[in-house]
SELOTI-549242 format. One record per residue: residue in one letter; x, y, z of N, C-alpha, C, O in turn. Coordinates in steps of 0.05 Angstrom, whole numbers, padded with zeros to 5 digits, always signed. Layout:
% SELOTI-549242
AXYZXYZXYZXYZ...
% end
This chain:
% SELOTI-549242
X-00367+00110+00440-00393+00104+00428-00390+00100+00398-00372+00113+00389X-00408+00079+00375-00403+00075+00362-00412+00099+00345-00429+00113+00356X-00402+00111+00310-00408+00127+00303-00442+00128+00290-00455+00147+00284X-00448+00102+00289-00468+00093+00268-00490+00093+00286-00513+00093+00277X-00487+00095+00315-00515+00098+00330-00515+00141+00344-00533+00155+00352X-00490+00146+00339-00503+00174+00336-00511+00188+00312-00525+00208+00313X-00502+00178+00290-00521+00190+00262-00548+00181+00265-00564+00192+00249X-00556+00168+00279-00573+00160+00279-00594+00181+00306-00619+00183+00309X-00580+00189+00317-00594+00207+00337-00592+00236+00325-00614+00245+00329X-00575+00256+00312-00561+00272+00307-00580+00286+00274-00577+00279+00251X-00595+00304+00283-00602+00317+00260-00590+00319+00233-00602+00315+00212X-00559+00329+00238-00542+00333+00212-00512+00329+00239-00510+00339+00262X-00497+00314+00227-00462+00307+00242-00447+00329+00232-00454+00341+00212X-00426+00336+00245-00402+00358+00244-00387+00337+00246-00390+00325+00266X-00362+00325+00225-00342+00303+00240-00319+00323+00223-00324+00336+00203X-00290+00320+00238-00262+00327+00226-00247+00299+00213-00253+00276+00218X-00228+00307+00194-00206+00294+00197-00179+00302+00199-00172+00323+00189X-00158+00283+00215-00140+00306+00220-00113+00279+00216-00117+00256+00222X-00086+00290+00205-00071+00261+00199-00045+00269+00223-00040+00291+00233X-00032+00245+00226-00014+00242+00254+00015+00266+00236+00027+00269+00215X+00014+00279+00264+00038+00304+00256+00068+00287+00266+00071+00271+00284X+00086+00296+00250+00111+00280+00244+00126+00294+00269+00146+00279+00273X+00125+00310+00282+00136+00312+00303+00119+00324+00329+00095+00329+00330X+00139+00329+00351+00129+00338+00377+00118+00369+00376+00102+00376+00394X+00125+00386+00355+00120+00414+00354+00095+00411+00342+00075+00417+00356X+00091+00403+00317+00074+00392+00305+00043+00385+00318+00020+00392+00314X+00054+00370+00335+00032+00351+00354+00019+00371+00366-00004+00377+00361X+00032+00383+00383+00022+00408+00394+00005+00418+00388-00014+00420+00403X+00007+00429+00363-00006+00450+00344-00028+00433+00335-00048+00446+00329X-00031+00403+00330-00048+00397+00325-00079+00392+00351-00103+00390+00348X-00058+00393+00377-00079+00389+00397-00082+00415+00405-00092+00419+00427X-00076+00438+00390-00083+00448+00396-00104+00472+00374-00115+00494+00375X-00098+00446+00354-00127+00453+00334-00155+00433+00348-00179+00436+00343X-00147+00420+00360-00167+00410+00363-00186+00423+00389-00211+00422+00391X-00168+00435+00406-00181+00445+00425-00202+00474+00416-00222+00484+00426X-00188+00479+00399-00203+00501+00377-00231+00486+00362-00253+00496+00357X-00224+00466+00358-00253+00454+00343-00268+00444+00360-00290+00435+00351X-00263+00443+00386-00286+00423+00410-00312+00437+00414-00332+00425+00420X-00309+00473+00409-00334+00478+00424-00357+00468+00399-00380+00462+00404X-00344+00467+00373-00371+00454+00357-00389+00433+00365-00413+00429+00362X-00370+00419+00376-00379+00391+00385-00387+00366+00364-00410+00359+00360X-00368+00356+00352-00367+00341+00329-00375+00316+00340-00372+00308+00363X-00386+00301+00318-00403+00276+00320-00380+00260+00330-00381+00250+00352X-00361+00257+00313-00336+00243+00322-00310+00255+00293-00315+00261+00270X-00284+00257+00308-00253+00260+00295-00245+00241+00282-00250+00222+00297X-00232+00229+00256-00215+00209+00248-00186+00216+00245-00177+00238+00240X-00173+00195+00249-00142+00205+00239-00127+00190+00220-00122+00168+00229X-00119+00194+00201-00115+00173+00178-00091+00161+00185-00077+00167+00205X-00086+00137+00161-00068+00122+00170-00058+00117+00139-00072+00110+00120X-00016+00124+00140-00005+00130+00120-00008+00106+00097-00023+00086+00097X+00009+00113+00079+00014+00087+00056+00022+00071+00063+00043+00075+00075X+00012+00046+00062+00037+00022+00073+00034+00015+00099+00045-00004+00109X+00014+00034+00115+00018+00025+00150+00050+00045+00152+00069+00034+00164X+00056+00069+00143+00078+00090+00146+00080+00103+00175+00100+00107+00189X+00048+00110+00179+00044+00117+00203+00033+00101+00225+00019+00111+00243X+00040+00071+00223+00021+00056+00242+00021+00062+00264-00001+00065+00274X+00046+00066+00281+00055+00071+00307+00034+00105+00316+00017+00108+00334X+00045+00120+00299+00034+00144+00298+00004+00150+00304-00006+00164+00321X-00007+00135+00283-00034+00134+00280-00048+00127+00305-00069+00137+00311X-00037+00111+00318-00045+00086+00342-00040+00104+00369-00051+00097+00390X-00019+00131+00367-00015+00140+00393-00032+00167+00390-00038+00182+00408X-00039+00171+00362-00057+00200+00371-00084+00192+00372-00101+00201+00388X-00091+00169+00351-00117+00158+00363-00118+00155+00399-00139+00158+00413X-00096+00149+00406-00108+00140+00442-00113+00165+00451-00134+00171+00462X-00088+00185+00446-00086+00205+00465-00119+00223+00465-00134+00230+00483X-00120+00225+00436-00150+00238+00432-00168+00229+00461-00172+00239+00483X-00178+00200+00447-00189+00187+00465-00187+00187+00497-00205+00188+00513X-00161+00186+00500-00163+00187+00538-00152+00221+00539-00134+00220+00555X-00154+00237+00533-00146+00264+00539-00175+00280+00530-00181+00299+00544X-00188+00275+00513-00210+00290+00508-00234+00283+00517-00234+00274+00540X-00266+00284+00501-00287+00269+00508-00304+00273+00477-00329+00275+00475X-00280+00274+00452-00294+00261+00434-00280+00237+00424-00258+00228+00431X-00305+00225+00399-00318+00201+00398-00292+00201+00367-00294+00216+00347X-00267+00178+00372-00250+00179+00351-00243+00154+00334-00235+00131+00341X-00249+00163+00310-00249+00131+00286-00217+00131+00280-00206+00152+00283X-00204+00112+00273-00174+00104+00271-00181+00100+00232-00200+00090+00221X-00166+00108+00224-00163+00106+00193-00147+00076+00192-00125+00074+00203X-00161+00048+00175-00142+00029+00175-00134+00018+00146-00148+00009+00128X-00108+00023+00148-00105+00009+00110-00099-00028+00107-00089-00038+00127X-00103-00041+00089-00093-00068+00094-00067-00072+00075-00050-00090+00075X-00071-00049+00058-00043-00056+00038-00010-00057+00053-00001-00040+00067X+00002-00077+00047+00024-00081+00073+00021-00097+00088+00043-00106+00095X-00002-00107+00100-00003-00117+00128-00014-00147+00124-00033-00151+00109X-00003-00170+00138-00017-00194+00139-00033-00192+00153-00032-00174+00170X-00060-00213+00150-00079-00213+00162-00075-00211+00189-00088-00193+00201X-00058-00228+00206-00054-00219+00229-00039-00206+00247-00037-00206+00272X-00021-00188+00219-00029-00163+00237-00039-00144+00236-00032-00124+00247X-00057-00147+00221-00080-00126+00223-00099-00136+00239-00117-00120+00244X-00102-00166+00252-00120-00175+00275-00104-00159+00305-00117-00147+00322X-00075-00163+00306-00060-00150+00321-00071-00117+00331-00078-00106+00352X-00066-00108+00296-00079-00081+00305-00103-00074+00314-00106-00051+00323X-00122-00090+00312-00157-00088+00313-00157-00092+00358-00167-00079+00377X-00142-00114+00355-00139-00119+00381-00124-00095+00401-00136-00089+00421X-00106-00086+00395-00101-00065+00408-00127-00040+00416-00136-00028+00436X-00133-00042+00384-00153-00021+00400-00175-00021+00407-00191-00004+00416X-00177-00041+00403-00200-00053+00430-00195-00045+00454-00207-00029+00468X-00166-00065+00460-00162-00059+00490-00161-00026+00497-00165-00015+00519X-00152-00013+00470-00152+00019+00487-00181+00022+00487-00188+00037+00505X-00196+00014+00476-00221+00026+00480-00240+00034+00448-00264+00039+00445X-00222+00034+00434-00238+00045+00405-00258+00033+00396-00257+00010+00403X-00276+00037+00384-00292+00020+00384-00306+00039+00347-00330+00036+00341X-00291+00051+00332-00293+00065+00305-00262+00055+00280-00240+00065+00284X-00268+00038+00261-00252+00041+00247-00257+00045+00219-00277+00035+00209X-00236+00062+00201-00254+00072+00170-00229+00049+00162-00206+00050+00169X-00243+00025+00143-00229+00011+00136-00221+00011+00105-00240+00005+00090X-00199+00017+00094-00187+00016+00076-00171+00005+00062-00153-00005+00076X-00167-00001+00031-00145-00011+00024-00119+00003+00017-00101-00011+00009X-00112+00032+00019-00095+00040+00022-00078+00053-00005-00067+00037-00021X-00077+00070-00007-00048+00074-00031-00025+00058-00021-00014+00055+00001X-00018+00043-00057+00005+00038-00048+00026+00048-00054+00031+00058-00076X+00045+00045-00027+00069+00062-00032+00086+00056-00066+00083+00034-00077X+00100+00075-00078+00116+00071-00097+00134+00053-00099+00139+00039-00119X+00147+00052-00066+00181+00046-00066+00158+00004-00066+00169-00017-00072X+00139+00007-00059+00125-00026-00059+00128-00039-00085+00124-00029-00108X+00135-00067-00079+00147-00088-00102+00122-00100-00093+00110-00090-00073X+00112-00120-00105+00093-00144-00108+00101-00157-00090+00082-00163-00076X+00127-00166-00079+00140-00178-00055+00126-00170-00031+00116-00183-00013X+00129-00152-00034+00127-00134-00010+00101-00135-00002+00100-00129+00022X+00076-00141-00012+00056-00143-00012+00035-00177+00003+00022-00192-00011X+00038-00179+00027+00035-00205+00042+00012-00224+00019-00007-00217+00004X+00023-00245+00024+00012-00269+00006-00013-00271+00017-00031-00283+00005X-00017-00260+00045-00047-00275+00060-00055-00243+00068-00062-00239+00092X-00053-00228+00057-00064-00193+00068-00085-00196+00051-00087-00212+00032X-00108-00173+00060-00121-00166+00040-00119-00156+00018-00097-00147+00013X-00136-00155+00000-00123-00142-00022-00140-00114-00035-00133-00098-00052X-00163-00114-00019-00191-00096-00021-00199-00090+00007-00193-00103+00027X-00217-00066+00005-00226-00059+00021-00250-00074+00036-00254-00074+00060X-00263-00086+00017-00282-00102+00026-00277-00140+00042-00290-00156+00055X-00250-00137+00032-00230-00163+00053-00231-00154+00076-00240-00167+00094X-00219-00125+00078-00217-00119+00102-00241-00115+00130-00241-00121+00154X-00257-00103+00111-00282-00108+00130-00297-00142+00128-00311-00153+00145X-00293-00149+00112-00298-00180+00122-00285-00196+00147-00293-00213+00163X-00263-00182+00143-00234-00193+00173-00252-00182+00194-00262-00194+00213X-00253-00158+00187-00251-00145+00223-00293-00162+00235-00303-00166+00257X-00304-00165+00205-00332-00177+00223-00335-00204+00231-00350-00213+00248X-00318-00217+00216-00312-00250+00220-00300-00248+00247-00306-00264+00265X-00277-00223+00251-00256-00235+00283-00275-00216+00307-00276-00222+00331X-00288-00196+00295-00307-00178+00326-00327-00177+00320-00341-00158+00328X-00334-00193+00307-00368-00192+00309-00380-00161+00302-00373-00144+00287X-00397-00163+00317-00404-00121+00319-00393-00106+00342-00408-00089+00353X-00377-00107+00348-00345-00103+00363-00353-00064+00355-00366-00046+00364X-00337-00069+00334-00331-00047+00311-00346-00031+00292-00345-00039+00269X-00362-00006+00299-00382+00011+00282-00348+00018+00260-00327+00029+00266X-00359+00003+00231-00338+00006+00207-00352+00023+00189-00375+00021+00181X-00328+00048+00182-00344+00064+00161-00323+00045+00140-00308+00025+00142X-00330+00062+00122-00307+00054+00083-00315+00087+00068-00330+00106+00071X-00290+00076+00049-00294+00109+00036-00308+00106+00007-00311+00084-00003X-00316+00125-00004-00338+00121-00025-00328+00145-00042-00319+00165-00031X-00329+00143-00078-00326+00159-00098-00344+00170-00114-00354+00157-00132X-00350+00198-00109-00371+00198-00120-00366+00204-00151-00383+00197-00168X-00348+00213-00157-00337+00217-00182-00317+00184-00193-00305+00182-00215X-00318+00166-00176-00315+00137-00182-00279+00131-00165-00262+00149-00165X-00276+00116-00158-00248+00104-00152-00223+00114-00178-00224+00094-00192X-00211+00125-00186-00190+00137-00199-00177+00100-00220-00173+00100-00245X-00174+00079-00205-00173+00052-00214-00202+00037-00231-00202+00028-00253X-00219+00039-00217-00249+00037-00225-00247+00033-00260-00223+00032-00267X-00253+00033-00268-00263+00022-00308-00282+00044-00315-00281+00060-00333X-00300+00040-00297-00327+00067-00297-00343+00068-00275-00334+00054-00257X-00361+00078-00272-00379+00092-00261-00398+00059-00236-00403+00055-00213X-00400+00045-00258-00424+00029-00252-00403+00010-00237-00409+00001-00215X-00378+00003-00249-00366-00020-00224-00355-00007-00199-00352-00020-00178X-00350+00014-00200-00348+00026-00179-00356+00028-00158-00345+00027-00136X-00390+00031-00167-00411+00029-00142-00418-00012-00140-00429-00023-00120X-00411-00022-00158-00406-00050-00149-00387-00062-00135-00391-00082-00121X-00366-00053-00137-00342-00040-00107-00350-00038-00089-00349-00055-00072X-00363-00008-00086-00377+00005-00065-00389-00017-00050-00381-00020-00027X-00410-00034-00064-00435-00050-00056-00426-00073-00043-00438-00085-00025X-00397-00080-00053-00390-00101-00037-00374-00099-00007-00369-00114+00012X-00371-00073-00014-00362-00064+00021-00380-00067+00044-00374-00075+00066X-00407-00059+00033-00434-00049+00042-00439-00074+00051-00435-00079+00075X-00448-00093+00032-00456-00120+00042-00429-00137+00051-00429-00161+00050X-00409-00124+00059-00385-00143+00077-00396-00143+00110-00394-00160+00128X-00411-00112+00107-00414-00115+00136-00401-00076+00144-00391-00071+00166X-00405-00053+00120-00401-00031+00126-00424-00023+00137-00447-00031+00131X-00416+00000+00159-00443+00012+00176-00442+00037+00158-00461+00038+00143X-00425+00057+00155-00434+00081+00138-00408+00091+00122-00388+00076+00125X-00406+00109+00110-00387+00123+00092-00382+00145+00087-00401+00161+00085X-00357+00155+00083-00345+00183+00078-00335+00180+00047-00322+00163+00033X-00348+00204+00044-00340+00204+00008-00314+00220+00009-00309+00238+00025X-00294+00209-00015-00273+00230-00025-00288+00259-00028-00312+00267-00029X-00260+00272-00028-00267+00298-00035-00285+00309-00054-00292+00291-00068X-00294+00326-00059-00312+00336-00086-00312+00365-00091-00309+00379-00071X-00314+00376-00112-00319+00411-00115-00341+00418-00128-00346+00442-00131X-00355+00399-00137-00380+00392-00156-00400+00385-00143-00395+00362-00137X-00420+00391-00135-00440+00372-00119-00453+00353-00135-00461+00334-00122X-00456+00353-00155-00471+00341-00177-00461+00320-00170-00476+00302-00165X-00442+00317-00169-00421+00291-00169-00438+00271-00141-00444+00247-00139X-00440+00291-00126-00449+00275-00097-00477+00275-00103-00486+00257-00089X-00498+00287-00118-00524+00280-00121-00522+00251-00135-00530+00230-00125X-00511+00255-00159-00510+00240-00184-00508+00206-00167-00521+00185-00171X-00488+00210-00149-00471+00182-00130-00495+00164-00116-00503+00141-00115X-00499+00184-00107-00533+00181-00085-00558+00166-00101-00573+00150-00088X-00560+00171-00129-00580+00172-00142-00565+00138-00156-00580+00119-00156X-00545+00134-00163-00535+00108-00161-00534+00090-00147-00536+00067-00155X-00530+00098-00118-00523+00089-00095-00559+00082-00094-00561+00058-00093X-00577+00091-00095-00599+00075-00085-00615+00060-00112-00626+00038-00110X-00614+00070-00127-00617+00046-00146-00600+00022-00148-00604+00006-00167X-00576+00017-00126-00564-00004-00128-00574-00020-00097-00566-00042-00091X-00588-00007-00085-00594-00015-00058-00587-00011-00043-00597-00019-00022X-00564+00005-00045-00536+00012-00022-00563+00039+00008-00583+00053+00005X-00553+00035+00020-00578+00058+00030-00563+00055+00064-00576+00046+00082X-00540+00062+00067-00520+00060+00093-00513+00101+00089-00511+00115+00069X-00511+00106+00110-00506+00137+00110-00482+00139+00106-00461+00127+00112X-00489+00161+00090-00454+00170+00062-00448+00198+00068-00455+00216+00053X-00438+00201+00086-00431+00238+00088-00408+00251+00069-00387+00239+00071X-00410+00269+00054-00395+00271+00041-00365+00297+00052-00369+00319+00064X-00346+00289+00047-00321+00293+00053-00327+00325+00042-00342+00331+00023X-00308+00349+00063-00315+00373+00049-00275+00377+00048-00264+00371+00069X-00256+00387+00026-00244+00402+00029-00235+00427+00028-00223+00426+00007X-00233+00449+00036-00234+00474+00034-00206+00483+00031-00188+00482+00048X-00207+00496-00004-00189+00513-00019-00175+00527-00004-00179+00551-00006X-00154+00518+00018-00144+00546+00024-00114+00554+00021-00105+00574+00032X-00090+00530-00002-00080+00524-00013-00090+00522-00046-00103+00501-00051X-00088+00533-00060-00096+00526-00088-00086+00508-00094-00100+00488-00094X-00051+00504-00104-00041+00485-00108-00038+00468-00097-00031+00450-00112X-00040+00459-00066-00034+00437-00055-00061+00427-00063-00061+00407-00077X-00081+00435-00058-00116+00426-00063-00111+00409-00095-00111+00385-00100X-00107+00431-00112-00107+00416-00143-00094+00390-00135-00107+00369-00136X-00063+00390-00123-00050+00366-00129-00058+00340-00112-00050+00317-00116X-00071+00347-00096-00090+00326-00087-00115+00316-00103-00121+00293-00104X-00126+00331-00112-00145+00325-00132-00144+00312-00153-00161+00298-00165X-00114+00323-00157-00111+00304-00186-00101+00278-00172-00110+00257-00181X-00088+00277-00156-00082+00238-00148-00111+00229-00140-00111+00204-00141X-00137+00239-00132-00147+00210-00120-00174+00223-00139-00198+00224-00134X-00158+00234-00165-00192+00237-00190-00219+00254-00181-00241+00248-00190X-00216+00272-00168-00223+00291-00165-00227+00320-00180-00211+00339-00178X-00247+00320-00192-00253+00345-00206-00255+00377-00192-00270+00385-00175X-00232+00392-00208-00241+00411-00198-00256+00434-00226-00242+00436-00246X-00275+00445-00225-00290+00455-00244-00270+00482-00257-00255+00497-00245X-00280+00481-00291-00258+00508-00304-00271+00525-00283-00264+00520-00260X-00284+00541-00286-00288+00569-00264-00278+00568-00248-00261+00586-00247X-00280+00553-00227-00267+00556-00201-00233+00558-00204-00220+00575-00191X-00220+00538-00223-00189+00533-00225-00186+00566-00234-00169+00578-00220X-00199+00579-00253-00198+00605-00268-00206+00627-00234-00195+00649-00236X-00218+00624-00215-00222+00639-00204-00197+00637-00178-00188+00655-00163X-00192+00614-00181-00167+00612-00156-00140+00616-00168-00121+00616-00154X-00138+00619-00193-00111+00626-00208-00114+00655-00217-00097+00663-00233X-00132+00672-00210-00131+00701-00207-00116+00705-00182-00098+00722-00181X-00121+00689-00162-00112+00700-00136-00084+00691-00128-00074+00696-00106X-00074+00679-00147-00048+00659-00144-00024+00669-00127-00005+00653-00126X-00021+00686-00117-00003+00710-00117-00009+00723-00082+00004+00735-00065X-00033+00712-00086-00048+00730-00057-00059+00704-00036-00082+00698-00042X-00051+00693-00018-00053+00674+00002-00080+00683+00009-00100+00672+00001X-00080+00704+00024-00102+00715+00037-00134+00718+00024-00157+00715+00032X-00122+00725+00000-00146+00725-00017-00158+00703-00025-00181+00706-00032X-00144+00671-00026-00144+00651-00033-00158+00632-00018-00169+00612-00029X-00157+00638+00011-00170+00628+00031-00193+00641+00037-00210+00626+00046X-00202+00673+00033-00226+00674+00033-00248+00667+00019-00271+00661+00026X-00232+00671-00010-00249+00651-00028-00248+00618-00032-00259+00601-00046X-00237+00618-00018-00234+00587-00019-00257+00579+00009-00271+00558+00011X-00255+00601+00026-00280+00598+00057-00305+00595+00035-00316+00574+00028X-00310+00617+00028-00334+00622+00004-00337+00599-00007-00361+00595-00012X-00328+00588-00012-00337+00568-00043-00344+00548-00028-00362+00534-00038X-00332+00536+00005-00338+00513+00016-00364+00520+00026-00382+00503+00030X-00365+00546+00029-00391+00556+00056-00409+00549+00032-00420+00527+00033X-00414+00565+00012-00428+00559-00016-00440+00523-00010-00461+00516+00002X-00421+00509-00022-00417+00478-00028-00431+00465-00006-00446+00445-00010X-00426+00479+00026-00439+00454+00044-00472+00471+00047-00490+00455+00053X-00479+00490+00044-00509+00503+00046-00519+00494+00016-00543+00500+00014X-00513+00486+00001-00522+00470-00025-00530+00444-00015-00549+00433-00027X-00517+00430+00005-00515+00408+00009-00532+00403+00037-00541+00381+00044X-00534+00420+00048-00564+00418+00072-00584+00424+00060-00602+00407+00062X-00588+00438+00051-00604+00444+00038-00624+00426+00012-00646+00430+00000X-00606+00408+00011-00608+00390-00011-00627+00358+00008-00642+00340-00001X-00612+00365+00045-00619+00341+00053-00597+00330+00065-00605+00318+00085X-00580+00328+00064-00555+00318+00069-00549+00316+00099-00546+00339+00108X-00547+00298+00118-00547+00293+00147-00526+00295+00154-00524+00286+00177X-00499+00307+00143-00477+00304+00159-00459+00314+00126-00466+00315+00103X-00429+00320+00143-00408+00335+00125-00387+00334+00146-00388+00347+00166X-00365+00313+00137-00334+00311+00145-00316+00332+00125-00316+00334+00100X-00300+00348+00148-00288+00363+00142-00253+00354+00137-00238+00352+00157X-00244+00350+00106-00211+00351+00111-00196+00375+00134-00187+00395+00122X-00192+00376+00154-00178+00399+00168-00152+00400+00157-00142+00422+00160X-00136+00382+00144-00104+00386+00143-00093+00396+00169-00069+00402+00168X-00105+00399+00192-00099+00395+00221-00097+00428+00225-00083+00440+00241X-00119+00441+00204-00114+00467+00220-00146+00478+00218-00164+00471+00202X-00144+00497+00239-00183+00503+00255-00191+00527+00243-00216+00529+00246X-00184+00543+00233-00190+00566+00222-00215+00566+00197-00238+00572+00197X-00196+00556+00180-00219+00557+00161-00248+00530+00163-00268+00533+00149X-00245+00512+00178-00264+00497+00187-00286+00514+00213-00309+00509+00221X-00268+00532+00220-00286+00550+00236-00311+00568+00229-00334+00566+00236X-00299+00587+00212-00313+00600+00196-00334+00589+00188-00357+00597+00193X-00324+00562+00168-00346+00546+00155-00369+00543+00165-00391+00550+00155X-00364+00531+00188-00386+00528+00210-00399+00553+00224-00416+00548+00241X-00393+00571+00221-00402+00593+00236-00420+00607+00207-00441+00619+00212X-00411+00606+00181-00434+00612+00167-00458+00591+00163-00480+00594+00154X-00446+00569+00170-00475+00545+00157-00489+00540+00183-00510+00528+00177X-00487+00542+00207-00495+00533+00231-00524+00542+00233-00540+00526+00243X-00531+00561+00226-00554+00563+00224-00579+00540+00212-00601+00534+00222X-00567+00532+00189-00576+00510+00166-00574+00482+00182-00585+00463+00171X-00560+00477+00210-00554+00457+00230-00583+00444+00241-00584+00426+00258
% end
């Protein structure tokens, strides 16, 4: 089922994301986070897809398995950096035939070890190419999300071309959007409050990650421009020392962040899982009420 006609039925959405595990032990553990997250009953799962098309193969076999082993509703993460146009028609076609019918279309980090060479003469070069491809070759085939900054694209100049970025995704032919990460809500009011003075008005759920790594969290934050606030950095570097302690407050501060954010109005909240159910559990077990 497409994602953009159950937001549309769905009071407020529960969706995961979860990225392809590099091996068979791995895998496991990841299906078997997921079987941990089913009784919520999420709107729909995504699974990203590496730098470069790193994980294409990957991406393509846990997207199916989801799909024909479970009975939720799963979006394929697609990058175009790397890929000629046709084969990224190649890839669209595949999953068709498996059945997908969700893709979050992207342009991708590019890998380091990537030369300009390396980069196809006829690929896209934006995210908004990309969803032009996939509506020009399937029509409405494909419910397409795109990802959105509320604190701006890290490349971006400022604020305002950003959401002119944004806008041209929107009018390529995007059905809705997952925002990067955030620790600020302001950031996601502030986005919103741009976002419709520009006309944009497609449903934007905003991405939740939950602190339960300090340092891996920071160092993600700092690659894709992500603020994390002095207090909080000052409150998670008390605990630096103590794992345990780090994840409860780190539960806290998300539980905090997403009841700010129902509360506010907000129809839906995708959860980064990093492919593990615990602290996405919790989460949900204090805000469910606010559901």
């Amino acid at each position: 089922m497409k994602i953009v006609d159950k937001l549309k039925k769905e009071k407020v959405s529960i969706s995961f994301e979860f990225f392809p595990p590099k091996t068979k032990e791995l895998e496991d553990s990841l299906f078997k986070t997921i079987e941990e997250l089913k009784p919520i009953n999420p709107t729909f799962v995504s699974v990203t897809y590496g730098a470069g098309g790193s994980t294409r193969e990957k991406t393509r076999d846990i997207v199916k398995k989801i799909h024909e082993e479970t009975n939720l509703t799963v979006m394929a993460h697609l990058t175009c950096v790397g890929h000629s146009k046709q084969e990224i028609k190649q890839i669209l076609e595949d999953y068709k035939n498996i059945g997908i019918e969700n893709i979050l279309a992207l342009r991708g980090d590019i890998p380091l070890s990537f030369d300009k060479k390396d980069i196809p003469l006829d690929g896209c070069k934006h995210a908004f190419e990309l969803v032009s491809l996939i509506k020009d070759n399937f029509g409405d085939y494909f419910c397409i999300a795109v990802a959105s900054y509320p604190e701006g694209h890290p490349e971006s100049p400022n604020l305002e071309r950003d959401i002119y970025y944004f806008k041209q995704k929107v009018e390529a032919g995007a059905d809705f959007s997952i925002t990067q990460m955030f620790f600020d809500n302001s950031y996601f009011y502030d986005f919103l409050d741009r976002c419709t003075k520009a006309g944009v008005n497609i449903p934007i759920i905003p991405g939740i990650m939950p602190i339960t790594n300090f340092n891996q969290i920071r160092k993600f934050a700092s690659l894709c421009g992500a603020t994390i606030p002095e207090d909080v950095v000052k409150l998670f570097e008390k605990y630096a020392d103590n794992p345990e302690e780090t994840k409860k407050i780190g539960i806290e501060f998300a539980t905090k962040q997403c009841e700010d954010l129902l509360k506010n109005g907000v129809k839906g909240l995708h959860f980064y899982t990093l492919n593990k159910s615990d602290a996405t559990i919790k989460i949900y077990n204090n805000i469910k009420a606010l559901l």
